[in-house]
CHARMM-style PDB file with segment names, atoms N, HN, CA, C and O in Angstrom:
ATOM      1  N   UNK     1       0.845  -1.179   0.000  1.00  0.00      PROA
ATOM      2  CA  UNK     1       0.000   0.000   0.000  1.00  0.00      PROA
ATOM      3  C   UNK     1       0.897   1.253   0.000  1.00  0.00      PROA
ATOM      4  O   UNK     1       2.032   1.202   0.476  1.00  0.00      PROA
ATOM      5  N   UNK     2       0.431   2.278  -0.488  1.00  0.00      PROA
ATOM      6  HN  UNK     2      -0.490   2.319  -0.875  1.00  0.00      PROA
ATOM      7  CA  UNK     2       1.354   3.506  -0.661  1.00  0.00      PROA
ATOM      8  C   UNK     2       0.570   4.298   0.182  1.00  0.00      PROA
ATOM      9  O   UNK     2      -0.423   3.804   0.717  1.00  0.00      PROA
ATOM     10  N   UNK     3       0.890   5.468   0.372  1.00  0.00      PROA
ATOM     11  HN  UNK     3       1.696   5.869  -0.062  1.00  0.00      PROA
ATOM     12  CA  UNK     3       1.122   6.959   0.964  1.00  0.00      PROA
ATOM     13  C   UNK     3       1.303   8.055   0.065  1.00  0.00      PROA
ATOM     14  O   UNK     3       1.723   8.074  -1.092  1.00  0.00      PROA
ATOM     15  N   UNK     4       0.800   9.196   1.017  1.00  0.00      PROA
ATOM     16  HN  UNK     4       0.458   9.180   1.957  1.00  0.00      PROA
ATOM     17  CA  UNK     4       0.746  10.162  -0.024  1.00  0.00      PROA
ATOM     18  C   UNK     4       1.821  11.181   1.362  1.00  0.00      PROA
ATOM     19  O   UNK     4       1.752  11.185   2.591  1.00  0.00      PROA
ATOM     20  N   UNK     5       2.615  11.835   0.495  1.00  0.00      PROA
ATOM     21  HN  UNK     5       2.671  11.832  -0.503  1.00  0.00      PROA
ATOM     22  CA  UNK     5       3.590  12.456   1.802  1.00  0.00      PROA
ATOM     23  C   UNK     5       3.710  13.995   1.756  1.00  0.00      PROA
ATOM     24  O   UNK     5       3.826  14.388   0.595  1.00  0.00      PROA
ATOM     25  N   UNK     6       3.715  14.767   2.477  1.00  0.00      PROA
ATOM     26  HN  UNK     6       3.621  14.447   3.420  1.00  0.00      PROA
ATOM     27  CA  UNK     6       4.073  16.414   2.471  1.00  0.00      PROA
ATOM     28  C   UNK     6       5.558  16.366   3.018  1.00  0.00      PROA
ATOM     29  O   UNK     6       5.907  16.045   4.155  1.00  0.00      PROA
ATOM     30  N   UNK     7       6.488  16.822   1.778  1.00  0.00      PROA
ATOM     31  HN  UNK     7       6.205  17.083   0.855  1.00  0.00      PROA
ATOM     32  CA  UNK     7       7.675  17.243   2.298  1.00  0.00      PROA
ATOM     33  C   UNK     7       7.887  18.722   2.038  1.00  0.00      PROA
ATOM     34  O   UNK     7       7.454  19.373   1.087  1.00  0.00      PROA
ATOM     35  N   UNK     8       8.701  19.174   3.146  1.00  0.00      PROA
ATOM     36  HN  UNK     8       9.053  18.646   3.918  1.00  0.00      PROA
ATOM     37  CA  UNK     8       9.533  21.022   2.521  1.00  0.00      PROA
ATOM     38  C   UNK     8      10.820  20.601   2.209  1.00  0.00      PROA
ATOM     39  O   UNK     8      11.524  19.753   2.758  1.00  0.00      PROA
ATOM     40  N   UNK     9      11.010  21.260   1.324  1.00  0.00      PROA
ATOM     41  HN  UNK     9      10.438  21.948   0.878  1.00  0.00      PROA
ATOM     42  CA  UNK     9      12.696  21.372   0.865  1.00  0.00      PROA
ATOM     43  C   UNK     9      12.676  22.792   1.051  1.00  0.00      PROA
ATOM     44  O   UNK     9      11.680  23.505   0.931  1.00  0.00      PROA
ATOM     45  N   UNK    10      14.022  23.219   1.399  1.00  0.00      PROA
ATOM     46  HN  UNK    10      14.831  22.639   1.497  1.00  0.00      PROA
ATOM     47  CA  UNK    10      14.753  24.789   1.579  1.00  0.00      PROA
ATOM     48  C   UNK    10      15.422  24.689   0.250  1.00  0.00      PROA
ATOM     49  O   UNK    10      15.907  23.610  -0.089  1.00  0.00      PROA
ATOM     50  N   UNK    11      15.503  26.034  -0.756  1.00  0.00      PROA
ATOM     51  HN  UNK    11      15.109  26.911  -0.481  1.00  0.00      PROA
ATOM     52  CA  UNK    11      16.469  25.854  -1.663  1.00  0.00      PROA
ATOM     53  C   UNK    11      16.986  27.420  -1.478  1.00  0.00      PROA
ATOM     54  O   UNK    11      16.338  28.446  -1.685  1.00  0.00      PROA
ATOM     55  N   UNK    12      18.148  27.302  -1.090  1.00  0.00      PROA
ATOM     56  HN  UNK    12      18.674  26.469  -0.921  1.00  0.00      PROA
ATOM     57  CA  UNK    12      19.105  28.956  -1.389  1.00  0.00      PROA
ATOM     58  C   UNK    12      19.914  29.555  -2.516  1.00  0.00      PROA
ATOM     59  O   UNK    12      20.917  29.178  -3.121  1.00  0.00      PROA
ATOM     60  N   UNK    13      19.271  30.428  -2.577  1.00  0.00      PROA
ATOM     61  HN  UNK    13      18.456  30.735  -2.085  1.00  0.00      PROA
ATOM     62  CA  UNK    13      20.291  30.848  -3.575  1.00  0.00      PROA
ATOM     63  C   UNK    13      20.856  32.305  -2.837  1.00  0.00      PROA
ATOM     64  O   UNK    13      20.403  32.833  -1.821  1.00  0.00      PROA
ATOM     65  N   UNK    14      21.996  32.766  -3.697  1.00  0.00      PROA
ATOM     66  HN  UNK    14      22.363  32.337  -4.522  1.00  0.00      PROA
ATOM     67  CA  UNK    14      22.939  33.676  -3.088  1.00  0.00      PROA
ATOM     68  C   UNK    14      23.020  34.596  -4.109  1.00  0.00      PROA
ATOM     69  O   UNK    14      23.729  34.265  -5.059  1.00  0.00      PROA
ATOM     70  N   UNK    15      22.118  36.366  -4.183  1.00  0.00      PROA
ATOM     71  HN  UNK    15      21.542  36.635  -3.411  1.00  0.00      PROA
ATOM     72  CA  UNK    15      22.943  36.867  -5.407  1.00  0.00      PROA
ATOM     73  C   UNK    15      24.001  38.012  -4.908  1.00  0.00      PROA
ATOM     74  O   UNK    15      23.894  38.229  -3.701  1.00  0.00      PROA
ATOM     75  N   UNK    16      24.699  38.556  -5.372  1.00  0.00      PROA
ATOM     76  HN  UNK    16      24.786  38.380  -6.352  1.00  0.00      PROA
ATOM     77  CA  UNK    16      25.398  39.614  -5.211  1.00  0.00      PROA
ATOM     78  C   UNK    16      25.527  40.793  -6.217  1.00  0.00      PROA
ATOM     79  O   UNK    16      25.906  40.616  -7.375  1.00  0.00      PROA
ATOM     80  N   UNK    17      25.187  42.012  -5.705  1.00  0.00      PROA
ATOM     81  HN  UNK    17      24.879  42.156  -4.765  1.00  0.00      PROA
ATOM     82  CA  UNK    17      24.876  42.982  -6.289  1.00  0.00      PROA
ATOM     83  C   UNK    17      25.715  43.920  -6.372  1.00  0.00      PROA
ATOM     84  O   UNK    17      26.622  43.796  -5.550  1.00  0.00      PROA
ATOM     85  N   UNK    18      25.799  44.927  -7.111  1.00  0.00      PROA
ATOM     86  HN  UNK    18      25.062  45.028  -7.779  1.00  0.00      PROA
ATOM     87  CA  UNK    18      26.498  46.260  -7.455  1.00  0.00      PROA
ATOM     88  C   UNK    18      25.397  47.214  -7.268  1.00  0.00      PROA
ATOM     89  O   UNK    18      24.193  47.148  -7.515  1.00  0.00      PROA
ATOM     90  N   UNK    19      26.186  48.159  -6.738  1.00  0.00      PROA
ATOM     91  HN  UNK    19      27.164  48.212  -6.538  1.00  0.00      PROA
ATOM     92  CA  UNK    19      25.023  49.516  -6.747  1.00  0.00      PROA
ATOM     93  C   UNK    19      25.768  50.406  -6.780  1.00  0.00      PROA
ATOM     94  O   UNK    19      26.893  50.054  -6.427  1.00  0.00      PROA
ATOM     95  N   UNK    20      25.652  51.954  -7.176  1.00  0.00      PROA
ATOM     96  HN  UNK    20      24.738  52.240  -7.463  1.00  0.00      PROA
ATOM     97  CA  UNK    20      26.247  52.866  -7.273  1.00  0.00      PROA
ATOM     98  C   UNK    20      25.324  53.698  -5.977  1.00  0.00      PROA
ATOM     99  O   UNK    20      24.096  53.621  -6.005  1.00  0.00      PROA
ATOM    100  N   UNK    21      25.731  54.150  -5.334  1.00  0.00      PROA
ATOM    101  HN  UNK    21      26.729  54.213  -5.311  1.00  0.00      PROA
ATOM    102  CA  UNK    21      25.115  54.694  -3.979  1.00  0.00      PROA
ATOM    103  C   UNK    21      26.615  55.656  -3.643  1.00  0.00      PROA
ATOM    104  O   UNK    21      27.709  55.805  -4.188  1.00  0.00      PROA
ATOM    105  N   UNK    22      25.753  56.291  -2.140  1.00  0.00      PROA
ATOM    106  HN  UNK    22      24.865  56.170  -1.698  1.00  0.00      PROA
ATOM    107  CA  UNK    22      26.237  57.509  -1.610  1.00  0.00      PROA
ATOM    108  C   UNK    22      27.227  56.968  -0.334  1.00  0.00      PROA
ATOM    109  O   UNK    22      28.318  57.376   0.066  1.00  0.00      PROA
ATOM    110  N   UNK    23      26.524  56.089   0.027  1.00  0.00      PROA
ATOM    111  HN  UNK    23      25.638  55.758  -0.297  1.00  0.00      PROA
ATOM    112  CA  UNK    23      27.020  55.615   1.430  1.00  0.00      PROA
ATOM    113  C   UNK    23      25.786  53.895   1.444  1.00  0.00      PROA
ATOM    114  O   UNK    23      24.844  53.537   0.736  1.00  0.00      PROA
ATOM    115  N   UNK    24      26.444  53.343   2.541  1.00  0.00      PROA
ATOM    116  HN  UNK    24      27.209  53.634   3.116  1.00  0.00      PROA
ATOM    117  CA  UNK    24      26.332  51.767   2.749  1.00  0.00      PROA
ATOM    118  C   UNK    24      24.333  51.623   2.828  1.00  0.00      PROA
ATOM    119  O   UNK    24      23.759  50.555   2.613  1.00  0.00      PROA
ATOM    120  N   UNK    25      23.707  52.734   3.119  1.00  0.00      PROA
ATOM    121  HN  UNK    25      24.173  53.602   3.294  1.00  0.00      PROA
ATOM    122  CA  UNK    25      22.873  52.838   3.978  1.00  0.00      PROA
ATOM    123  C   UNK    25      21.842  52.734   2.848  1.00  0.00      PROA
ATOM    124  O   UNK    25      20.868  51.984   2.774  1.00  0.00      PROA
ATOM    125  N   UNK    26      22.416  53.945   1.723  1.00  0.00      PROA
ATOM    126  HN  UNK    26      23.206  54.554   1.783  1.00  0.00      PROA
ATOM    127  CA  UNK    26      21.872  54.219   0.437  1.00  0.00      PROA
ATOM    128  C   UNK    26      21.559  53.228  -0.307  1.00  0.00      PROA
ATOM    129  O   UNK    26      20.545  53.194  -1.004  1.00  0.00      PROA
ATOM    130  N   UNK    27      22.769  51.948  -0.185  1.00  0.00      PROA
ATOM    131  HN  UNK    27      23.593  51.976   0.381  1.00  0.00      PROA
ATOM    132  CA  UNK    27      23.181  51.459  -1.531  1.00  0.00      PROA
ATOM    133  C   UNK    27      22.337  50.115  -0.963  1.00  0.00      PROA
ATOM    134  O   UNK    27      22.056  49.199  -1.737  1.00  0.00      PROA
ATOM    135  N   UNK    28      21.955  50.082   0.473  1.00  0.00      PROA
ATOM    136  HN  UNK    28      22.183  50.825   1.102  1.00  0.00      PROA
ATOM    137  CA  UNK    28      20.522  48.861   0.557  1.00  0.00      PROA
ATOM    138  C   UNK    28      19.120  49.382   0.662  1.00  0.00      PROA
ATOM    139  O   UNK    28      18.116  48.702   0.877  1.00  0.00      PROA
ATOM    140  N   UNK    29      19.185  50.717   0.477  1.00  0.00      PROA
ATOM    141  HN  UNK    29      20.000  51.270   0.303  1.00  0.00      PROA
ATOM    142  CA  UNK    29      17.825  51.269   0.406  1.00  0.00      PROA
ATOM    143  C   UNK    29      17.249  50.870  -1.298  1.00  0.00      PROA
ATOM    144  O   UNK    29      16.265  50.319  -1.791  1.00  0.00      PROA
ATOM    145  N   UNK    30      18.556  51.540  -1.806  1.00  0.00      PROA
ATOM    146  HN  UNK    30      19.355  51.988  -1.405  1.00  0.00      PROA
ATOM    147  CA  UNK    30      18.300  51.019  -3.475  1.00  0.00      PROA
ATOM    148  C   UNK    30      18.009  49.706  -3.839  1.00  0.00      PROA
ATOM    149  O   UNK    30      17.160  49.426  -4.685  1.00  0.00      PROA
ATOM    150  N   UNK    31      18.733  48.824  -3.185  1.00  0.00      PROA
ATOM    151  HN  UNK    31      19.423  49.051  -2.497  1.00  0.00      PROA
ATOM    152  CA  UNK    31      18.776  47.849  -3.562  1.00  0.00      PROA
ATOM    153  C   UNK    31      17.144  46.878  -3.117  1.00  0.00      PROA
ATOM    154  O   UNK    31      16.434  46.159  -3.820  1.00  0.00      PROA
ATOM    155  N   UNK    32      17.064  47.187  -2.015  1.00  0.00      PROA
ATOM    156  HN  UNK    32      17.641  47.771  -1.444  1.00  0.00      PROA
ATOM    157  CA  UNK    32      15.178  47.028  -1.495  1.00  0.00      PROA
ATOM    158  C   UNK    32      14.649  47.868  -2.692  1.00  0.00      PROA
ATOM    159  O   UNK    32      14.106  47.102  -3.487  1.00  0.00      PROA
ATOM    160  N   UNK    33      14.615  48.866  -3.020  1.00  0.00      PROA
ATOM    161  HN  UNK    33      15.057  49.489  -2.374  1.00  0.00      PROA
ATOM    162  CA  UNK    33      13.670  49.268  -3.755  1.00  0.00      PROA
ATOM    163  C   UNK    33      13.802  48.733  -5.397  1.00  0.00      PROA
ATOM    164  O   UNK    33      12.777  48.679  -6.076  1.00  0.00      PROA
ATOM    165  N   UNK    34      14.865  48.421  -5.861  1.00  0.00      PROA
ATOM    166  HN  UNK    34      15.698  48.465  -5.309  1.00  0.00      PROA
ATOM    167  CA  UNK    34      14.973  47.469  -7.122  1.00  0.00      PROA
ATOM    168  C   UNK    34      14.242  46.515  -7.071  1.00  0.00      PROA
ATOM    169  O   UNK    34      13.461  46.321  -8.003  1.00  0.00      PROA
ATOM    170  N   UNK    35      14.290  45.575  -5.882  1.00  0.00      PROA
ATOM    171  HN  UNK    35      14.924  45.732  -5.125  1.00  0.00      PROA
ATOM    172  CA  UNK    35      13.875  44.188  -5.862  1.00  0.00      PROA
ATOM    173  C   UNK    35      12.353  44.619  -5.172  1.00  0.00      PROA
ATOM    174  O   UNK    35      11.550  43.707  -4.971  1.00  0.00      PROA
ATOM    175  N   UNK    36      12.113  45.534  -4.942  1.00  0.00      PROA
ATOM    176  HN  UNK    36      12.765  46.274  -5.106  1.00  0.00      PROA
ATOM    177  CA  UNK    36      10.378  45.399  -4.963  1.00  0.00      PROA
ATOM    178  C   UNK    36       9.929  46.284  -6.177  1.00  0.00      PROA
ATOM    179  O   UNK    36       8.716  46.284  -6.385  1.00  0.00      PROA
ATOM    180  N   UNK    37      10.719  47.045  -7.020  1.00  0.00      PROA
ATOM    181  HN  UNK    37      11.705  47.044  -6.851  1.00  0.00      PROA
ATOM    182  CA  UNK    37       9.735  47.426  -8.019  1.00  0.00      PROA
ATOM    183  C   UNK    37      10.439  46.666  -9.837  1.00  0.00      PROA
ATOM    184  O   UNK    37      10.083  46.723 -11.014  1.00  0.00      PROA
ATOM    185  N   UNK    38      11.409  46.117  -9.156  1.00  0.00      PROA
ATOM    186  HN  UNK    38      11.699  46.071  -8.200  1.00  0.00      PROA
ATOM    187  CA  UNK    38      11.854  45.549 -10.615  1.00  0.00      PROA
ATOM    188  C   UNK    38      12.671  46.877 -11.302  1.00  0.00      PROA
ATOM    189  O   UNK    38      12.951  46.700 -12.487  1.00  0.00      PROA
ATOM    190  N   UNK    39      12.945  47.732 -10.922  1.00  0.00      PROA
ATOM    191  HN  UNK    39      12.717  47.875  -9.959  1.00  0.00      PROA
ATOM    192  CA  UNK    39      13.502  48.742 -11.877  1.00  0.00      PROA
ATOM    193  C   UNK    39      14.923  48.849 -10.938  1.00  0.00      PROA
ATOM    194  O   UNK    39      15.133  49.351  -9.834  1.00  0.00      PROA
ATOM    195  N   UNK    40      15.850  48.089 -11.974  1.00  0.00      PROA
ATOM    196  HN  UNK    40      15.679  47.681 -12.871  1.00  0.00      PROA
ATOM    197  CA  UNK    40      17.248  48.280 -11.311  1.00  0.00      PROA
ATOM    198  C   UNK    40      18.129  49.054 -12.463  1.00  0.00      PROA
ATOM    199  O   UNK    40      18.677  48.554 -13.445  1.00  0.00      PROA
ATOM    200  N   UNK    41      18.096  50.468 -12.029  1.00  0.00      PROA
ATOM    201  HN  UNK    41      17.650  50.874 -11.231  1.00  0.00      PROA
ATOM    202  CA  UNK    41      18.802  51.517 -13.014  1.00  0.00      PROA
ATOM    203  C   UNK    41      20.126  51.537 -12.179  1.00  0.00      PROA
ATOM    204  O   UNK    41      21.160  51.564 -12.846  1.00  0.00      PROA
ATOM    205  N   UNK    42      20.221  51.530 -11.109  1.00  0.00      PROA
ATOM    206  HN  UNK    42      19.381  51.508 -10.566  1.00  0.00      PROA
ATOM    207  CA  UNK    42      21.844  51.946 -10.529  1.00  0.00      PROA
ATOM    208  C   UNK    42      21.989  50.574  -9.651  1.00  0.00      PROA
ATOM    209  O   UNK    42      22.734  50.780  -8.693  1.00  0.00      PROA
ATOM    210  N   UNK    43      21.561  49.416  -9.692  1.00  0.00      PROA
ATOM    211  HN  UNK    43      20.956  49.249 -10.470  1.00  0.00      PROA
ATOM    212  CA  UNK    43      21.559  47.897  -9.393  1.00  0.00      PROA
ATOM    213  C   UNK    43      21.685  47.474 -10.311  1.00  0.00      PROA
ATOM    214  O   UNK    43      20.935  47.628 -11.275  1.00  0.00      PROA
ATOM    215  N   UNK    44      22.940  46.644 -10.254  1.00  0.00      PROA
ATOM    216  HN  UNK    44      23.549  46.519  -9.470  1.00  0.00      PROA
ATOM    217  CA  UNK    44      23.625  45.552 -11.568  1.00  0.00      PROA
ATOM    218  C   UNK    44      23.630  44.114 -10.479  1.00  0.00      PROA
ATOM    219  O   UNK    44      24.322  44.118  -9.460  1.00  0.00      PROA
ATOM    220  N   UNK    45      22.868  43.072 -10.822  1.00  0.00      PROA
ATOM    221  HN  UNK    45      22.306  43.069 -11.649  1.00  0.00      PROA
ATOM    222  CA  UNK    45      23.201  41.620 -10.631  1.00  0.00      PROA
ATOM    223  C   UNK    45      24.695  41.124 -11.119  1.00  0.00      PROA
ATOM    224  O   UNK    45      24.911  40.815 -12.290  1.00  0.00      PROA
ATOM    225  N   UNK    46      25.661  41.086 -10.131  1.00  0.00      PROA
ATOM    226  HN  UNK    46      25.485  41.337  -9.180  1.00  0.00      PROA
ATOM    227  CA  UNK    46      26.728  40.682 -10.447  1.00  0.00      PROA
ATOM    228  C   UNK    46      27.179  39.353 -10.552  1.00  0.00      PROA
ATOM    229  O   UNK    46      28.064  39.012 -11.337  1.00  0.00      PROA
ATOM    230  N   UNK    47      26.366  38.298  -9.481  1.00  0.00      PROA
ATOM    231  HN  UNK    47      25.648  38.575  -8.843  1.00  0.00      PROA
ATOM    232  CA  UNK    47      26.875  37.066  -9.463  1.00  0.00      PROA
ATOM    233  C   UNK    47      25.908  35.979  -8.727  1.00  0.00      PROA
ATOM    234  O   UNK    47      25.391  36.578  -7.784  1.00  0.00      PROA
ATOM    235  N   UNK    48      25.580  35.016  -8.754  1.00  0.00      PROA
ATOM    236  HN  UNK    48      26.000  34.530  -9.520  1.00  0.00      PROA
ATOM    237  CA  UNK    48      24.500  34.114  -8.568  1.00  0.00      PROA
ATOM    238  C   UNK    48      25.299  33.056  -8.161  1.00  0.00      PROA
ATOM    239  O   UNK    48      26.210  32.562  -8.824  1.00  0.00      PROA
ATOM    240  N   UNK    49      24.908  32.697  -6.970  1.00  0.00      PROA
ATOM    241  HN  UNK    49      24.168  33.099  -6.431  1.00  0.00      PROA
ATOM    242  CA  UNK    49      25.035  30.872  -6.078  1.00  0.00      PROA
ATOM    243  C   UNK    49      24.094  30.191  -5.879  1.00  0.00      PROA
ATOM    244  O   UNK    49      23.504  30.572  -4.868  1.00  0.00      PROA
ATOM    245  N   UNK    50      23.500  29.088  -6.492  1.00  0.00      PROA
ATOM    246  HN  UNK    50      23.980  28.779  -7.313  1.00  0.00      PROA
ATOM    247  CA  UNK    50      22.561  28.190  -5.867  1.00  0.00      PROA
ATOM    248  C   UNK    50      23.514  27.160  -5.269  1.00  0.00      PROA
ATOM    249  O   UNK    50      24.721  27.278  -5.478  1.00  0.00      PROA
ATOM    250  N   UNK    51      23.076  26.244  -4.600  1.00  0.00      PROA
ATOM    251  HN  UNK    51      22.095  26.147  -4.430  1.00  0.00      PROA
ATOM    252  CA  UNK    51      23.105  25.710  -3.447  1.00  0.00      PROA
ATOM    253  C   UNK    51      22.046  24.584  -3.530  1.00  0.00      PROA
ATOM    254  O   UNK    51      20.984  24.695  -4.142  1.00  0.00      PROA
ATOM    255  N   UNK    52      22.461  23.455  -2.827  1.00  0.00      PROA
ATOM    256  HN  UNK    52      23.324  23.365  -2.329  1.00  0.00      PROA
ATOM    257  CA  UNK    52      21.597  22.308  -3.074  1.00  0.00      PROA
ATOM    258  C   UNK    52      20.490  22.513  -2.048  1.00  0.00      PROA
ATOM    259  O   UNK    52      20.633  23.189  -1.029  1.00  0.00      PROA
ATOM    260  N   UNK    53      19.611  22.012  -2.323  1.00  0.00      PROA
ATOM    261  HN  UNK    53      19.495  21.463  -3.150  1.00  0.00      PROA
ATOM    262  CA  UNK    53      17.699  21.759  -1.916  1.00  0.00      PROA
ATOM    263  C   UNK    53      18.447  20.911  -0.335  1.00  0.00      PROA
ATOM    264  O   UNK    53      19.507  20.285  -0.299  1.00  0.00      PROA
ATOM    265  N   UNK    54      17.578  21.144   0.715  1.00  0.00      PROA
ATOM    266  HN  UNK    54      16.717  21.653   0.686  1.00  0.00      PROA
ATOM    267  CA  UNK    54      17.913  20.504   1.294  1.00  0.00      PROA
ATOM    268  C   UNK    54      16.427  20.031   2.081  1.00  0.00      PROA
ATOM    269  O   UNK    54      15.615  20.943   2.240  1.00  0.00      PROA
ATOM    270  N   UNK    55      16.064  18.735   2.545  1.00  0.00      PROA
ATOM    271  HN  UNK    55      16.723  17.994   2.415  1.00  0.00      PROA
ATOM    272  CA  UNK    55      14.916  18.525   2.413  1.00  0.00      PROA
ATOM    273  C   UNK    55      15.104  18.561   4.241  1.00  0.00      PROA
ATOM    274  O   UNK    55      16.001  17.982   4.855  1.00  0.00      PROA
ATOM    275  N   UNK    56      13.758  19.585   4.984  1.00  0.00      PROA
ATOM    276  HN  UNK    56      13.030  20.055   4.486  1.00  0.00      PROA
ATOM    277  CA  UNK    56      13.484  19.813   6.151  1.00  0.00      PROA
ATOM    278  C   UNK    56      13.025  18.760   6.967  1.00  0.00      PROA
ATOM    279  O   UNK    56      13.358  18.443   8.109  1.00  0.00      PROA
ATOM    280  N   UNK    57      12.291  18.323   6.274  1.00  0.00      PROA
ATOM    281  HN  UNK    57      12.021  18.580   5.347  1.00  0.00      PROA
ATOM    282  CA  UNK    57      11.302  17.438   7.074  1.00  0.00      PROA
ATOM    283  C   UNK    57      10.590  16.406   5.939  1.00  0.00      PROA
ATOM    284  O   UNK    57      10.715  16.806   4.782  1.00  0.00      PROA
ATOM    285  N   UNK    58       9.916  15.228   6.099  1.00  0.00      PROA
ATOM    286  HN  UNK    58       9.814  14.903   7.040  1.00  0.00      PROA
ATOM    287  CA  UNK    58       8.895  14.813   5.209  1.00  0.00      PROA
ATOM    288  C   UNK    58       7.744  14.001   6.648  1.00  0.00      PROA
ATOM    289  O   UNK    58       7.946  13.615   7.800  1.00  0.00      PROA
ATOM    290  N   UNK    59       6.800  14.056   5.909  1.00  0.00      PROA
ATOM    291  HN  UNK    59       6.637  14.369   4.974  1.00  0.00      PROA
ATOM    292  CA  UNK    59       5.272  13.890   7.078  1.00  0.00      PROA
ATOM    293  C   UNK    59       4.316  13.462   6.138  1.00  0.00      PROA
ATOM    294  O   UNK    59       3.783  14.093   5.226  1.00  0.00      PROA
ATOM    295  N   UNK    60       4.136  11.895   6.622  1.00  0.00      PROA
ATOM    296  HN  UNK    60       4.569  11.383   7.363  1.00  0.00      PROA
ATOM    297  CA  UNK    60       2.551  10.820   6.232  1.00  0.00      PROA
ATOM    298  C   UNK    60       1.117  12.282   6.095  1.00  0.00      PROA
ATOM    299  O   UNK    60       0.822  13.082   6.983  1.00  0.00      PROA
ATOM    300  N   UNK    61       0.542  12.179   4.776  1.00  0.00      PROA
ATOM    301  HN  UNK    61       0.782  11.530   4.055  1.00  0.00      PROA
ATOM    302  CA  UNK    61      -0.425  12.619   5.237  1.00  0.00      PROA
ATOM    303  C   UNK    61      -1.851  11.774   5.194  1.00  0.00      PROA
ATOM    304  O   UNK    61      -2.094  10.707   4.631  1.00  0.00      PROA
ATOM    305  N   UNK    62      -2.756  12.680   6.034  1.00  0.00      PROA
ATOM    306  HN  UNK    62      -2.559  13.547   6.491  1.00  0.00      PROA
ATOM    307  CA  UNK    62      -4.432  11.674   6.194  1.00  0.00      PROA
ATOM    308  C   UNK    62      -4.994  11.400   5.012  1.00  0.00      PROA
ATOM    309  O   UNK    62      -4.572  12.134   4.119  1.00  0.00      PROA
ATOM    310  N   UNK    63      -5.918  10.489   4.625  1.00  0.00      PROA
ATOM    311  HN  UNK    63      -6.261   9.893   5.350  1.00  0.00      PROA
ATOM    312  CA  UNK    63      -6.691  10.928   3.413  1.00  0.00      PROA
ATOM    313  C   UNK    63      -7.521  11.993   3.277  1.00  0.00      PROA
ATOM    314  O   UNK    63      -8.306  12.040   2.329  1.00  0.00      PROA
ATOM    315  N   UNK    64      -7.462  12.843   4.079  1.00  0.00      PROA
ATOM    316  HN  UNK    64      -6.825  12.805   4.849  1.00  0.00      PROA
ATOM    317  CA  UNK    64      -8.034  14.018   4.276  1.00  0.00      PROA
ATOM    318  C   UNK    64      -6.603  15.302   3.510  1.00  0.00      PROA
ATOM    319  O   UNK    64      -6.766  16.517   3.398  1.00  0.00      PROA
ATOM    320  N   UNK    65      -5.511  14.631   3.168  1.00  0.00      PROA
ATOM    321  HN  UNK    65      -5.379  13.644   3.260  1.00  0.00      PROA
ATOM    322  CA  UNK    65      -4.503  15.654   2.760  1.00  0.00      PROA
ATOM    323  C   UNK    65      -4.047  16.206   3.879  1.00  0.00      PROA
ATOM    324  O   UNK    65      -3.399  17.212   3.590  1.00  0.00      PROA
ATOM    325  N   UNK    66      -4.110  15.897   5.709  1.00  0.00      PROA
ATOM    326  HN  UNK    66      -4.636  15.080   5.944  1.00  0.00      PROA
ATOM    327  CA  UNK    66      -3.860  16.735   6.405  1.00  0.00      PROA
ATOM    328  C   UNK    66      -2.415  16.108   7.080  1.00  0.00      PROA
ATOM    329  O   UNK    66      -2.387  14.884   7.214  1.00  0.00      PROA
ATOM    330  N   UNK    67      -1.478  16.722   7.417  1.00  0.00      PROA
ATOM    331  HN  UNK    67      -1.501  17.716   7.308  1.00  0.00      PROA
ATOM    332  CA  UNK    67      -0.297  16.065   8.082  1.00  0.00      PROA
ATOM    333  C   UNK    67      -0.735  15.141   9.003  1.00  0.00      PROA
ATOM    334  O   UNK    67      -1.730  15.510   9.627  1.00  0.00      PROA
ATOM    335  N   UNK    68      -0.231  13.878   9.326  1.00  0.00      PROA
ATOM    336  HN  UNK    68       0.577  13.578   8.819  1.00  0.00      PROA
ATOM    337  CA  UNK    68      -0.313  12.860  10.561  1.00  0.00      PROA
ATOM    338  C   UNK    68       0.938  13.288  11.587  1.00  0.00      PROA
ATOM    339  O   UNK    68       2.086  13.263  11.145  1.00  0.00      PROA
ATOM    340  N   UNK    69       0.754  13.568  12.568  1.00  0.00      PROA
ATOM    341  HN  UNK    69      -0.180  13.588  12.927  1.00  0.00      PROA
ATOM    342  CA  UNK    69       2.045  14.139  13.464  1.00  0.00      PROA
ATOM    343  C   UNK    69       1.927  13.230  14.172  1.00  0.00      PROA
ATOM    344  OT1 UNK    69       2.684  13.092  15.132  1.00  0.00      PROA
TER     345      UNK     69
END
């Protein structure tokens, strides 16, 4: 007989950015505001790390779809 299972996996990734700014304070204010409006005029994506999935937990669930703890 089988199972139906709820797992989380974590997956990270790492980017690193360029910004042209005034001071340290500036250059993560910009950088929040790139990554919530998508408009990166003085934010350059410099470099990208993923990193392997790493699986948290896995948990039987009910036939109801609900976790069995």
């Amino acid at each position: 007989m089988t199972n139906e299972y709820e797992i989380r996996v974590t997956q990270t990734c790492r980017d690193y950015y360029h910004v042209i700014a005034d001071n340290p304070k500036d250059a993560e204010q910009q950088l929040w505001l790139a990554l919530r409006t998508g408009t990166f005029d003085r934010v350059k994506l410099d470099d990208s790390h993923d990193h392997s999935p790493t699986i948290d937990y896995t948990v039987a669930l009910s036939p109801e779809g609900e976790p069995i703890l």
